[in-house]
N, C-alpha and C positions, 0 to 999 in steps of 0.2 A: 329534954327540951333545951336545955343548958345548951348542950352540944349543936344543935340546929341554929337556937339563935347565933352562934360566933359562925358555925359556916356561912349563915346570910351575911352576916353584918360585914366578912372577908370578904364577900363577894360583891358586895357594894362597894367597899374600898378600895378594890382592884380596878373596877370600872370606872371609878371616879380619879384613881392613878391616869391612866390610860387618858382617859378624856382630857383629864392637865397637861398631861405630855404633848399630845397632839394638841395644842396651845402653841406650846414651848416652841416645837419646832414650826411652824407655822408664822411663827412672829419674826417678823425683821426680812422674811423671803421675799421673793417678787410680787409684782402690783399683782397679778396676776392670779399667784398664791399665799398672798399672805393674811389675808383674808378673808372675810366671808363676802359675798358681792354684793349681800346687802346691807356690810359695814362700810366697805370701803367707799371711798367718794369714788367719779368717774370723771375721768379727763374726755370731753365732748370732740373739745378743741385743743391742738397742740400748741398751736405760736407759730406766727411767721419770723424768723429772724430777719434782720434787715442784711444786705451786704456788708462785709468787713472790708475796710481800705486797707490796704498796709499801710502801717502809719499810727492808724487810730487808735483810742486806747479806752472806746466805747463802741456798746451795740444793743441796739432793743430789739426786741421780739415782744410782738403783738399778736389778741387775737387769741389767746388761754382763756378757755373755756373749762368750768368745773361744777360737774352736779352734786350736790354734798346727798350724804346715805340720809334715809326717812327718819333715822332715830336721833341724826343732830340736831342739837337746841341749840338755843343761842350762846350758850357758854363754849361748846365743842369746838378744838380747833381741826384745821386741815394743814398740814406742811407739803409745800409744791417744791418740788426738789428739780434743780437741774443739773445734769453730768456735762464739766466742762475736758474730757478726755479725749474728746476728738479735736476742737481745736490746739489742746497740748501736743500731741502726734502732730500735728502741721507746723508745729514750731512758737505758738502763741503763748507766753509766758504767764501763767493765771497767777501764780503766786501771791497779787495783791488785788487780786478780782475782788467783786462785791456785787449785793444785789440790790437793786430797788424799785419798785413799781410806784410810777407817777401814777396809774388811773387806774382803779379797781370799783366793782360795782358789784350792791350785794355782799360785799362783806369789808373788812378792814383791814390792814395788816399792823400785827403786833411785834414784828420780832425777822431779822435778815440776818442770817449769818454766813459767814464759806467752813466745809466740814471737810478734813482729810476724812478718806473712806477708803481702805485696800489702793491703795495708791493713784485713784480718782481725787480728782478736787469737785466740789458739790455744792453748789451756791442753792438755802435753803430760804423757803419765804414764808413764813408761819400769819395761818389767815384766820380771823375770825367769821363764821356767816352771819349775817344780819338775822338768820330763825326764821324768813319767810319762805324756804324753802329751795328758793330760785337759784337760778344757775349762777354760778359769780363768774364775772368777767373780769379777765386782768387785761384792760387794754392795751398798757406798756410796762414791760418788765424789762430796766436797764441793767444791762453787766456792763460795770465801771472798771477801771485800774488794768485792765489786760494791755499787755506790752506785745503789738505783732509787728514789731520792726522788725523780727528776723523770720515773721511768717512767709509759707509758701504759698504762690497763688495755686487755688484749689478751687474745685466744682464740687457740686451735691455732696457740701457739708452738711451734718443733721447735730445736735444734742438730742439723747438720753433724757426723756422727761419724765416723771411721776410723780403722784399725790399720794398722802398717806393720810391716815385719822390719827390725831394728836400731835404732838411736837416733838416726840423724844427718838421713835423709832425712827430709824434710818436704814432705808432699801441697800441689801446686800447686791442685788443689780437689777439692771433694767432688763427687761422685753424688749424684744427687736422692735415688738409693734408700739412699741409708744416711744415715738421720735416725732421733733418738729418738724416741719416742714423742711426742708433742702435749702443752704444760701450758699453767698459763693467768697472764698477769700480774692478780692483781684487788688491786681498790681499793675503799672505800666509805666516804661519811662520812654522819654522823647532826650534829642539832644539835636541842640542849634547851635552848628560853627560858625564863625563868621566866613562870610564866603563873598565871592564876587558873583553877580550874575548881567546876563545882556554886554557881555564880554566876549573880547576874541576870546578863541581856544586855538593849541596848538596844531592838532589834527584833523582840523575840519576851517576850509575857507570862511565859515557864515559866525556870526555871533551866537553866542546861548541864545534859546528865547526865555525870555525875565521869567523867575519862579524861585522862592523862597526852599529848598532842599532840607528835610528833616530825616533825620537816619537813627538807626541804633534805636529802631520801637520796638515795643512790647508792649503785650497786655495779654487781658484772659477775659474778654467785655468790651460787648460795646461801645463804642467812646467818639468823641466828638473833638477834633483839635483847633484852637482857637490860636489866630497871629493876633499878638497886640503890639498897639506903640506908643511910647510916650507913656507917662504918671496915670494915671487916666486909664490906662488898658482902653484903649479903642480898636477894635476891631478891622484889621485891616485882610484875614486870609481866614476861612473857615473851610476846616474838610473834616465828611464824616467817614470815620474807619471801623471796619467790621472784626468782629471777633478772630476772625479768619487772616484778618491781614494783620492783626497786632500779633496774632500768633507765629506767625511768618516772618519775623521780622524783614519785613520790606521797610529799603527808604521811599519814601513819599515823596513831591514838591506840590507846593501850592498856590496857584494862582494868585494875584493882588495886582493891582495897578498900583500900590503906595510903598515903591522900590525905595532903600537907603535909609539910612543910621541905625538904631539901636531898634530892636524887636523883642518879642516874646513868644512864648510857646507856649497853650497848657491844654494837657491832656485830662478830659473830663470824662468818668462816666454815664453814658445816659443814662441808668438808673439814679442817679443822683443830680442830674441836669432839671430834671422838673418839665413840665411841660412848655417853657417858654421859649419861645423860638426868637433865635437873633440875626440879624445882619448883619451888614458890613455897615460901619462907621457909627454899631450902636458901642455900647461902655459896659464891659465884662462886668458885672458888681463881682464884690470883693466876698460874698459866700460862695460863689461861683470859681473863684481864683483860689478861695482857701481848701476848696475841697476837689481840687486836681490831684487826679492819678501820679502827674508825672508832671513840672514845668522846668523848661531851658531859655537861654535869652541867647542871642549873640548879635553883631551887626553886619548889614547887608550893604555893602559895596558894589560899584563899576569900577572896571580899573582895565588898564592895558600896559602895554612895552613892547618897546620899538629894537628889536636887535641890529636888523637888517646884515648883511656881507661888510664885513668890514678888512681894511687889508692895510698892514703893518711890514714897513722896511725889514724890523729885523723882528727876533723874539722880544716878546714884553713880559717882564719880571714888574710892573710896577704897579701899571695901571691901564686897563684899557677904557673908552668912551662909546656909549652909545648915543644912540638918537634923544631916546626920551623916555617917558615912564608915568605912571600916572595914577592915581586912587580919588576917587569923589565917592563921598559920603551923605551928602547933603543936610550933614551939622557943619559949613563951614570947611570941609575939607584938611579938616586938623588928623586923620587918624595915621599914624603911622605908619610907615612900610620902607621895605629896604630891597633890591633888586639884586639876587641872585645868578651865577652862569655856571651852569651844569655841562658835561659830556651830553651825549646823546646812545642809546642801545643803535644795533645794528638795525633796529624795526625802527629808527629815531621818535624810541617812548626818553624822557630824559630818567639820568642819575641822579635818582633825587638825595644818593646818602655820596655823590660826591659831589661837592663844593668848589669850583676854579678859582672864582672871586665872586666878590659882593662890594656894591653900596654903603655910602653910608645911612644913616633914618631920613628917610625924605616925607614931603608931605605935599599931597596936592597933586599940581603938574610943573613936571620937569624938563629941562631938555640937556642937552648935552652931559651926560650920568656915567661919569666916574664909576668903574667897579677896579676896587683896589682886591691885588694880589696880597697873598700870607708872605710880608718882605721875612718874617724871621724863619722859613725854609726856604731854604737853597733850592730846593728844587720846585718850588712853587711859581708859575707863571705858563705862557703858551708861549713853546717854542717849534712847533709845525703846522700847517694849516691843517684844520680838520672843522667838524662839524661841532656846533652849541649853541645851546638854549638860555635863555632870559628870562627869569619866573620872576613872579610877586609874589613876597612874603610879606605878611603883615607883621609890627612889633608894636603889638598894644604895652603902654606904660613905656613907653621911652620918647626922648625929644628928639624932634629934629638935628641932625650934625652927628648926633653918637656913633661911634663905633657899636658894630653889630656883631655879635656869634650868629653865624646861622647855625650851627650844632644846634640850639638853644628854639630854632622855630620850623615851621612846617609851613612849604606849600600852600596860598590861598588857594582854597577850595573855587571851584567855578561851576554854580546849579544853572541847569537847563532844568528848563519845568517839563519836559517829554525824557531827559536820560538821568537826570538827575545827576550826580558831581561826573563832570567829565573828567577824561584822564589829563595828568599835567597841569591843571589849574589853568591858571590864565600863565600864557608862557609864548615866546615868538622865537624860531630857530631862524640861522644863518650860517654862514661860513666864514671862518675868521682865517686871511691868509697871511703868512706869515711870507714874505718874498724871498730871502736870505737863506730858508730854511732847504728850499733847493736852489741851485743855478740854473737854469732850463738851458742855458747858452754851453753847458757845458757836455764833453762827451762821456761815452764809458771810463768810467775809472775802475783803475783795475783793484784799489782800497772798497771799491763798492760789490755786494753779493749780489748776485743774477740769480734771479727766480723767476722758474718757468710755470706754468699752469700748468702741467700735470708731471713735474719732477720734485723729486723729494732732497731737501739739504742732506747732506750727509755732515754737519758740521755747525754750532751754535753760531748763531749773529750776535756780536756785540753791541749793547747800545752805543749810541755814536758813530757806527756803519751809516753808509747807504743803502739801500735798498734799489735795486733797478726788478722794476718787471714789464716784462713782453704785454703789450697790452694789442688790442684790434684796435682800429683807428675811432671803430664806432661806439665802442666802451672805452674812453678817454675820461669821459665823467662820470663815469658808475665805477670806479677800480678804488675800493677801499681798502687800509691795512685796519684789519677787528684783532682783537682779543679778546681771549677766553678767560672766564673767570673758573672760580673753582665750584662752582654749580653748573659748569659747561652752557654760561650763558656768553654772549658775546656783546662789543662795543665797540664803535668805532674810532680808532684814534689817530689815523692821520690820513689825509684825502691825498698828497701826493702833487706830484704837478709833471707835467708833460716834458719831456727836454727835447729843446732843438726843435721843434717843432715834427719828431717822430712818433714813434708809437710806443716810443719808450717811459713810463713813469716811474722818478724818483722819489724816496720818501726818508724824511731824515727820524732815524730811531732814537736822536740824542734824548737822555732824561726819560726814555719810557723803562717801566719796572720790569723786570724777571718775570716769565710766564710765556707763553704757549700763543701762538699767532698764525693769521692765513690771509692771505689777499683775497678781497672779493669781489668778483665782476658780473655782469652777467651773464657771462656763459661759465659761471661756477666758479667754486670755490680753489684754490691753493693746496696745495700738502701742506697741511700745518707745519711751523717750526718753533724752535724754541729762539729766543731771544735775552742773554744773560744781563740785568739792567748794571747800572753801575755798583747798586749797594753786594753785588757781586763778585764782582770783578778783581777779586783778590787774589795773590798769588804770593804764599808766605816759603819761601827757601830757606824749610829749617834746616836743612844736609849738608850743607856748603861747607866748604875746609874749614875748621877752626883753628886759625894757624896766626902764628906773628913771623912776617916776613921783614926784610932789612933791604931796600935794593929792587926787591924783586916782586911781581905783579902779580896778584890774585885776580883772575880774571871771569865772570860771568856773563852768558848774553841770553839776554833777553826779547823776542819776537815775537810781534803782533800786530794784530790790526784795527788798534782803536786811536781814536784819536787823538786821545789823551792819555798818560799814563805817568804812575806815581812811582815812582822807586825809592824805598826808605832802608839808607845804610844805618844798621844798630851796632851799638856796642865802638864806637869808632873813637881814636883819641886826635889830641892836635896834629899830632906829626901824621895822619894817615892823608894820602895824595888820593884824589879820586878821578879819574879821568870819563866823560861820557861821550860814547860814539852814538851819533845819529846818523841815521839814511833818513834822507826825508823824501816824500815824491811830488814836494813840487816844489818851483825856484817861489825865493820870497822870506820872510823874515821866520822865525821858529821861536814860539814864546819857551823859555824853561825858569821854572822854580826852584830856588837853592834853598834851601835852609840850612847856613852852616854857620857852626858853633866855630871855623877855625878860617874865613872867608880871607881874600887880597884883601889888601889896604885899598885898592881900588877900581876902577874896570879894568884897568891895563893891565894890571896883572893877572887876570884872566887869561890862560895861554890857549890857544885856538891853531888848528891844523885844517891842512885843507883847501881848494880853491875858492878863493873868494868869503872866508871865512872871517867873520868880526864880530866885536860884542858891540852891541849898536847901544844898548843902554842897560842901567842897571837902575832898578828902583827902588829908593830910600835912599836913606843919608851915606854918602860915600865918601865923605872924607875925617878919617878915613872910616871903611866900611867894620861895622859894631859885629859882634854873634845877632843873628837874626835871620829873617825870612828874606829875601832878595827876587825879585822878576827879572830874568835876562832874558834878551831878547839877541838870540844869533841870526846874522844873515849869511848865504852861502850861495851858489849856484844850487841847481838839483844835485844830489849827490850823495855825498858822505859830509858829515859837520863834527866834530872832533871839539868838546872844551872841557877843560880842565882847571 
């Protein structure tokens, strides 16, 4: 009997092992399984969460529905657990999250806390039931302190939700099937330049037609874009844009009849806009403003310039003049701007990253406008006729009279409400001829290259050459000299001019750089040639005798064909005698440059051979003449000119 009873009594302790076990492991599982379904409460209703702005660092979900189990009493708690792991994956910083329900019904809340879990964050909201049985309703459940300044716009976001009985146990994971309802993270920006509109344009005879031009949009939503003006936000441009175009980013323009000064932009949600419908000239309220997607502001100008042809005796290094120039704002006509002259491409679109001259800050309307050259390079100014353009830059924050960088600005933008910024801004081309820069009275010279339309140089052109080309009588004014750049784009840089009234066009290459060139007419283009500019044109004679002579003449020669040319004796002492022979090819005076450290006391002694050979002047102080730089100037017949 002994014996029977310990078998039974084993036998109950086993089964009662076994039944605690399956406890054990049961406890802390999914809603699912963790335990019995007519312990567990039951989630009815999930929540709707509201949209997330980026920006925000709040969000409610509403609409949490919970049936408590038939055996809780009023003491019993329920813990409503949410998993905030999916907006952490979007980039949502939960770290300092929190929870709190403004409105609950049917029970109470005692206790919110945030729980690390396996590397889940878990915002937990511990509910009393009221004991009447009833469903409790959490109308608003707020998650505070989330930071989604670096969140990603995102669709059919959900949280992880679940309910448990008591306070302590904490779900090792959720069910697929118990997630909230889907919201969405959205974002969008806008961006307003200040721009000119109902302006000339370069490429089209007619003005814009007037339209406020918004660009660089985004979004993931619906949205509504509001113009305002003035303190006030008054509504002066309304467009609505679809999910579809903010995702595209298209620029838009917008209609208004209330063109000029300072505006606004704000990109609003319709989920967040509310059912109130607005117009033009009502007053954006300021929750309305505070709860934009995206807002930019800039100011809306008219503006124009006058280039027109203009034509100049010689080259201009200093300064050239146009007609006029102009910006209206209708604050007063105070806003800044400065007038620009660009090259032109071989399409005549302009170079907007090169710069001829510019203005100084102007305001208003102008006439007669100064655009001053860079006097501190030498090689800055226009010294051939060719083709340029006349832009408007605006310079917000500077006075009238100041000197201007245009490095430092950009292009007035110019909106058509049908093409939105056309190209060039607001900008007027011409021709600027330079008279001097050919002779047209004069014939072939034989210092000038001949280039045929379909023969190729066999030999570099110097800058400071002529150019002659064979032109047809009926492309006289279509024969451009272009060059290429090193993306094999092209530009044109000097239009040339007729001589003698033939079919011949000349074209002066003085001061253009090193690179690669083709004449271009209508009936096609040139054999490209190269052309070596003067930063060039070097030519260093390290091989030469290194010798000291007594008596007796070290002699070199030197031949070319440019117009100008440096010869720099090194290494040379007082007693060294230099002698230079010139051939020149035309009768008339011959400028030369001395820089000598061992000079005559005065022009006379300058010795000169030769027919018709003299030093006509010498420049600086010569009595007597110092170590220095010196200009002389020889006159001769055509010939040979000999000074020494």
């Amino acid at each position: 009997m002994t014996r029977m009873r310990s078998s039974q009594w084993l036998s109950v302790g086993i089964a009662l092992c076994l039944v605690i076990g399956v406890i054990v492991l049961l406890f802390g599982a999914s809603l699912a399984s963790a335990q019995n379904s007519d312990d567990v409460p039951t989630l009815n209703k999930t929540g709707d969460p509201n949209t997330v702005l980026v920006g925000q660092s709040e969000q409610n979900i509403t609409n949490i529905e919970i049936t408590p189990n038939n055996q809780i009493n009023a003491t019993d708690k329920i813990s409503l657990y949410i998993n905030l792991s999916n907006v952490e994956l979007r980039g949502v910083d939960v770290s300092s999250a929190s929870l709190s329900v403004d409105s609950i019904q049917h029970g109470n809340i005692t206790n919110t806390s945030q729980i690390r879990s396996e590397d889940n964050t878990l915002l937990r909201a511990t509910i009393r039931p009221d004991g009447t049985g009833r469903a409790i309703l959490v109308n608003t459940a707020r998650i505070s302190g989330i930071d989604t300044s670096d969140a990603k716009k995102s669709t059919g976001v959900e949280y992880d939700i679940a309910v448990s009985s008591g306070s302590t146990s904490v779900p090792t994971k959720f069910t697929k099937e118990l997630t909230t309802n889907p919201f969405k993270i959205i974002d969008g920006t806008i961006e307003i330049h200040d721009q000119a509109t109902a302006s000339p344009q370069l490429h089209r005879d007619t003005r814009t037609t007037a339209g406020i031009t918004i660009d660089n949009i985004s979004g993931n939503t619906n949205s509504t874009l509001f113009i305002t003006r003035n303190n006030d936000n008054e509504i002066i441009g309304i467009r609505y844009l679809s999910e579809y175009v903010l995702r595209t980013n298209q620029a838009i323009s917008v209609n208004t009849p209330y063109l000029g000064g300072d505006v606004k932009g704000f990109l609003v949600a319709n989920s967040t806009l509310g059912s109130t419908d607005y117009d033009i000239r009502d007053h954006l309220p300021s929750n309305v403003t505070h709860s934009a997607l995206s807002t930019s502001e800039g100011r809306i100008v008219t503006a124009s310039v006058d280039l027109a042809n203009r034509s100049y005796a010689s080259s201009q290094t200093n300064k050239i003049t146009i007609p006029n120039a102009k910006v209206s704002d209708t604050i007063e006509d105070k806003t800044p701007f400065f007038v620009s002259l660009h090259p032109v491409n071989s399409s005549g679109y302009i170079l907007q990253n090169v710069t001829v001259a510019n203005s100084k800050v102007l305001t208003g309307w102008n006439e007669n406008v100064d655009l001053y050259f860079n006097t501190t390079n030498p090689n800055s100014g226009i010294f051939r006729s060719n083709r340029y353009a006349a832009a408007i830059q605006l310079s917000r924050g500077l006075d009238a009279g100041n000197r201007v960088s245009p490095k430092n600005y950009e292009l007035l933008r110019n909106s058509d409400l049908n093409n939105q910024f056309v190209s060039d801004g607001v900008a007027d081309a011409g021709t600027i001829l330079i008279e001097d820069s050919v002779h047209t009275n004069e014939s072939n010279s034989t210092v000038a290259v001949q280039i045929k339309h379909n023969q190729s140089l066999d030999k570099p052109v110097y800058a400071g050459q002529y150019l002659h080309y064979n032109s047809s009588l009926s492309d006289i004014n279509n024969t451009e000299l272009h060059r290429i750049d090193n993306k094999n784009r092209s530009r044109v840089v000097s239009l040339g001019t007729r001589l003698n009234n033939s079919s011949q066009i000349k074209y002066n290459t003085s001061m253009l750089t090193s690179g690669t060139y083709y004449i271009h007419s209508k009936r096609g283009n040139s054999e490209r040639f190269r052309i070596i500019g003067k930063e060039k044109q070097n030519i260093d004679l390290q091989n030469g005798p290194n010798q000291t002579s007594n008596g007796n003449l070290i002699r070199f020669s030197v031949s070319h064909s440019v117009p100008s040319m440096e010869i720099i004796l090194d290494k040379t002492t007082n007693n060294t005698t230099t002698t230079l022979e010139l051939t020149t090819s035309e009768t008339g005076p011959t400028p030369v440059t001395i820089n000598a450290y061992a000079s005559p006391a005065s022009p006379s002694d300058f010795v000169t051979t030769g027919p018709g050979i003299s030093v006509d002047s010498v420049t600086g102080d010569t009595d007597p003449l110092s170590p220095g730089s010196y200009d002389l100037t020889l006159r001769s017949e055509h010939g040979t000119e000999v000074a020494n």
